[in-house]
C-alpha positions as CSV (number, residue, x, y, z in Angstrom):
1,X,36.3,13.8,18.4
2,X,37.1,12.4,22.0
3,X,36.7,8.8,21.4
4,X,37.7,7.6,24.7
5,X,35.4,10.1,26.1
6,X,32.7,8.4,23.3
7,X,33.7,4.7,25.0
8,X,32.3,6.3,28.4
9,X,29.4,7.2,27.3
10,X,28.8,4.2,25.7
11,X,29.6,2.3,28.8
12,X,27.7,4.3,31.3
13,X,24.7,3.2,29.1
14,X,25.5,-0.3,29.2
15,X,27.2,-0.8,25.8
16,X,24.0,0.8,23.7
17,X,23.2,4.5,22.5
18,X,21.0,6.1,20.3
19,X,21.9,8.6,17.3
20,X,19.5,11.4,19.0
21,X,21.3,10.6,22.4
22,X,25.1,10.7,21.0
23,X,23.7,14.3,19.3
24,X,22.5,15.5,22.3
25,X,26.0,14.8,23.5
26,X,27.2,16.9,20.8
27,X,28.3,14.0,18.5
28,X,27.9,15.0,15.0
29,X,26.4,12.1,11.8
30,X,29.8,12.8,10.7
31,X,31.4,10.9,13.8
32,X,29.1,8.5,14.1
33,X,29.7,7.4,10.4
34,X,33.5,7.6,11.7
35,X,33.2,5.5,14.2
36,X,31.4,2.8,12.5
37,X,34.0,2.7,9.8
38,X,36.9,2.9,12.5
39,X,34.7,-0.7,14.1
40,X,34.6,1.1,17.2
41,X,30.7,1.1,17.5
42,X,28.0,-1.2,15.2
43,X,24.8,-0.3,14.0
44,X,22.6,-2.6,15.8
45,X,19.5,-1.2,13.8
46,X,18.4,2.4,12.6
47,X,19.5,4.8,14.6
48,X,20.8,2.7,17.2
49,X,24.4,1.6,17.9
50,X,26.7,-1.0,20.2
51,X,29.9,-0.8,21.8
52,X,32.0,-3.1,20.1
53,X,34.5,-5.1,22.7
54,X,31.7,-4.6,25.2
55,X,31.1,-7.4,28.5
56,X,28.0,-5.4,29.0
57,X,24.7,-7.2,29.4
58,X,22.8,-7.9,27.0
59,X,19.7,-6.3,29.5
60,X,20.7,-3.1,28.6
61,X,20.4,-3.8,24.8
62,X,16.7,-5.0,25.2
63,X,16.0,-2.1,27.2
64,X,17.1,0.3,24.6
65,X,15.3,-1.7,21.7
66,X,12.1,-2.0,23.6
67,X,11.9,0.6,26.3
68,X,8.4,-0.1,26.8
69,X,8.7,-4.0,26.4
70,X,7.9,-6.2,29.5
71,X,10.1,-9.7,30.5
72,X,7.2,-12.4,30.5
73,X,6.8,-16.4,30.3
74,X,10.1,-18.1,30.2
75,X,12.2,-14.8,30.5
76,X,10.3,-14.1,33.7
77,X,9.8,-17.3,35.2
78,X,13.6,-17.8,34.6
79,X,14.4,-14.5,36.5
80,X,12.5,-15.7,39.4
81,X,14.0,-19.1,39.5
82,X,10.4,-20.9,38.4
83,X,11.5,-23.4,35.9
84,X,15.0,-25.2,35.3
85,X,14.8,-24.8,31.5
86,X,16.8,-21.9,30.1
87,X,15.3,-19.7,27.2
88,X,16.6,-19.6,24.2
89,X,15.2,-16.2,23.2
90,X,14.2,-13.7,25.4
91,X,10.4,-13.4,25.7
92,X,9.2,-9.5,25.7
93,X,5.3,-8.2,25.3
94,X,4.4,-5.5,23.9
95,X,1.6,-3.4,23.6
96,X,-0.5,-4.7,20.7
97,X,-0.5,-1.1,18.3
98,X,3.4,-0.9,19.0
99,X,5.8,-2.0,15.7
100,X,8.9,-3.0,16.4
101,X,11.8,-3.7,13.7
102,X,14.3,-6.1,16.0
103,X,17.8,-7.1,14.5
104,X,19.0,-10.8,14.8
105,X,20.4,-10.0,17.9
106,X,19.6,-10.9,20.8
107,X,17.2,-13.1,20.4
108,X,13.9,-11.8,21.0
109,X,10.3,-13.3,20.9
110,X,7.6,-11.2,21.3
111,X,3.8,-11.0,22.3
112,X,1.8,-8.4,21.3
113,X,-0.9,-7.7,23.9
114,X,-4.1,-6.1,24.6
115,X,-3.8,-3.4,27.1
116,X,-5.4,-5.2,30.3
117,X,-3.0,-7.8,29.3
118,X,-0.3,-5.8,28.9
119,X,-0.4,-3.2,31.7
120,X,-1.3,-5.7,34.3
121,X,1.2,-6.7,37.3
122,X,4.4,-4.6,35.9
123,X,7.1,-4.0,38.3
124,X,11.0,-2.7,37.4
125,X,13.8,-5.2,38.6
126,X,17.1,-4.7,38.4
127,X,19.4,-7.5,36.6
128,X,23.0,-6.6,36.3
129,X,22.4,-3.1,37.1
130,X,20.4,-2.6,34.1
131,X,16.6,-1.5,35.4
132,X,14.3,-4.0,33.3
133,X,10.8,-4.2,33.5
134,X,9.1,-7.8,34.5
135,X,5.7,-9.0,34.9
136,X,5.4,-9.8,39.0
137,X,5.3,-13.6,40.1
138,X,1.6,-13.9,39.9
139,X,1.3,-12.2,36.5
140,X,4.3,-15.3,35.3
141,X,2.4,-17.6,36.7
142,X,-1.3,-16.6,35.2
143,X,0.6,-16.1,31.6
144,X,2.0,-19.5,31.8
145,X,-1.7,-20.6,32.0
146,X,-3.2,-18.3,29.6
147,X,-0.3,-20.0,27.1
148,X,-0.6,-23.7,28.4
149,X,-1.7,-25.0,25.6
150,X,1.4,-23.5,23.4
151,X,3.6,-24.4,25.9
152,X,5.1,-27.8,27.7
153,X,2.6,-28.7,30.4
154,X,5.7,-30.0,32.2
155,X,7.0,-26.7,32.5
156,X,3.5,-24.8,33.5
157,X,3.3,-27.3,36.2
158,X,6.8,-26.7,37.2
159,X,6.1,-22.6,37.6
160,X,3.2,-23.1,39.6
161,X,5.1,-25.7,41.8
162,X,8.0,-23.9,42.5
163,X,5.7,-20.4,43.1
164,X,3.7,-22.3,45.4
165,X,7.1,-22.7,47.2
166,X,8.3,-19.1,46.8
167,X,7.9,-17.3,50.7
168,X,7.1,-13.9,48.3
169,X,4.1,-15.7,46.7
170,X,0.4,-13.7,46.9
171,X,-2.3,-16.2,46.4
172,X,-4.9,-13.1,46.9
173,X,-3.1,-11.2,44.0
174,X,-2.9,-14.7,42.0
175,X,-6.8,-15.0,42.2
176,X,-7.6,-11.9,41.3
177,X,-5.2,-11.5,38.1
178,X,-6.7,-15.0,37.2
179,X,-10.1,-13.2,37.2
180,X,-8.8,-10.4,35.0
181,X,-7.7,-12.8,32.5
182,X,-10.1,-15.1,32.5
183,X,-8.1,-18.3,33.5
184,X,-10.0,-18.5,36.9
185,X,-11.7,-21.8,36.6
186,X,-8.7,-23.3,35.4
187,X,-6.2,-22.1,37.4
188,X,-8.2,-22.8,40.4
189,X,-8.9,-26.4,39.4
190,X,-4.7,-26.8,39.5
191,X,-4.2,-24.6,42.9
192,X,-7.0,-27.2,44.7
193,X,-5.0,-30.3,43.4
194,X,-1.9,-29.0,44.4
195,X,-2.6,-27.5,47.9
């Protein structure tokens, strides 16, 4: 067993691997208990493992734990510079019939959505060279709406102010999205104050 050669793997895959990929590899169960006892790798949850000692992102991790999760609210709105507040947890949806089993960390919050909720306005951005996927501006904006009542209605109001701002804003897209979800009335009542 090559375990510098291991370390490369694990770093070419941002600090995170997956028992089926380290097989694939031609790491045997046997190794992989090895390096667990050696401390060289942890087991982040079943059948998947960290790099121990590793800068990486923690991007990469989510991306592994939830490859079909989706950066929304605060996690989104932070990415796009929308609100000044940073999150504590990283907000993730998720299709409603999906079951996840997430370790203590990172910190992750998630929403579990219906599928025209879900699938709506996802694009792929890359953070730290780690390909995440992220709801697009309109669909942070119209979330943080759907959710004002859970949330701060300082910080909704701060989103929609600084994407009124933002030169990539599509007020067309905004509208229609609002339709889908059924925040129309509302959201239009705030976009005549404010413009």
């Amino acid at each position: 067993m090559n375990v510098s050669l291991i370390q490369n793997w694990f770093k070419e895959n941002h600090g995170v691997m997956t028992s089926k990929e380290l097989i694939e590899l031609g790491v045997t169960y046997y190794s992989i208990r090895h390096l667990l006892a050696e401390g060289i790798i942890s087991k982040i949850k079943r059948g998947v493992y960290l790099l121990n000692d590793t800068s990486e992102d923690e991007n990469g991790l989510i991306v592994k734990l939830l490859p079909k999760g989706v950066y929304c609210l605060q996690s989104a709105a932070s990415i796009y510079n929308y609100t000044t507040s940073v999150p504590l947890r990283y907000h993730i949806a998720v299709h409603n019939k999906a079951n996840h089993n997430l370790p203590d960390h990172p910190p992750i919050k998630l929403y579990y959505w219906k599928d025209s909720q879900y699938e709506l306005g996802i694009e792929e951005k890359e953070i730290n060279g780690v390909n995440i996927k992220i709801y697009d501006r309109e669909k942070t904006v119209c979330d943080y709406f759907k959710f004002r009542n859970k949330l701060e209605f300082t910080s909704v109001k701060e989103v929609l102010n600084s994407y009124l701002r933002d030169t990539n804003r599509d007020i067309v897209r905004l509208k229609k999205y609002s339709r889908v979800l059924k925040i129309d009335k509302v959201l239009d009542h705030y976009l005549e104050v404010l413009i």
